[in-house]
N, C-alpha and C positions, 0 to 999 in steps of 0.2 A: 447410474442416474437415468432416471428414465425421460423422454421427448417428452414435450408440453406444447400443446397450442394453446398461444395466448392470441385472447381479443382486446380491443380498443374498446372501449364505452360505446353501449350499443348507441349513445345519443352523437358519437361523431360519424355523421353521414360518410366523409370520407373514408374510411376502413371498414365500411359495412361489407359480409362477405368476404374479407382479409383477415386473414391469419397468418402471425410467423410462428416461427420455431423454435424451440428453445430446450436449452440440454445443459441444465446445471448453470453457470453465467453466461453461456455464448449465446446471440441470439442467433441463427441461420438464415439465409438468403437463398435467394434462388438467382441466378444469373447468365446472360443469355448465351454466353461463351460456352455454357455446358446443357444450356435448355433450347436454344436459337431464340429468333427474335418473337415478340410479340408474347413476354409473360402472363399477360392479363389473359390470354384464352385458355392458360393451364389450372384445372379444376384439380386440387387433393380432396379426394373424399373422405370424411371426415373420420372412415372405419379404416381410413389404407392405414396400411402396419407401417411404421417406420422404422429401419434397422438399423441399428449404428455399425459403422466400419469402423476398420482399423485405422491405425495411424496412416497418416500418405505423408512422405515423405517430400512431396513436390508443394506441398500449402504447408511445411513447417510443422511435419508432425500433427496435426490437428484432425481431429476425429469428424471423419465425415457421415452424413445420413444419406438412406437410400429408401425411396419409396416409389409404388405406383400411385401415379396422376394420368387423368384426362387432359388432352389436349382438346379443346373446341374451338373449331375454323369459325370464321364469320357466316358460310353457309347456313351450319346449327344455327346460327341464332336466329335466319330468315326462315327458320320450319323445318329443316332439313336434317338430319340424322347423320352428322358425319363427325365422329368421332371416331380417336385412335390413343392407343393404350401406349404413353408417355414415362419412362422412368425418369425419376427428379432425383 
């Protein structure tokens, strides 16, 4: 089964630029026990490959995804270029 990013109606302002993830019924999450705090600064672009893993036996078996994201500090956003290369 292959990953799908799905979007929300471009007319709901709040999900603008959010996408989740999606692999046959599951939807996927991102969470900060495995990302740290502050999700909203992790960019997936939109051509990053996403790979399915194998089972983990620590989340009950269940197939996890692995991909490269940006993380962007709040510097970035004031002009500044600082960005660093994120696995999710």
């Amino acid at each position: 089964m292959p990953v799908e990013r799905v979007r929300a109606h471009p007319e709901v302002r709040a999900t603008a630029g959010k996408v989740a993830l999606m692999r046959g019924p599951i939807v996927y999450c991102l969470e900060e026990v495995d990302n740290g705090p502050n999700l909203a600064q992790i960019v997936l672009p939109s051509d990053a490959e996403l790979v399915v893993e194998g089972k983990d036996p620590m989340l009950g078996n269940a197939v996890t995804l692995r991909g490269m994201a940006t993380k962007v500090n709040a510097s970035a956003w004031l002009g500044r270029r600082a960005l660093c290369a994120h696995t999710v």
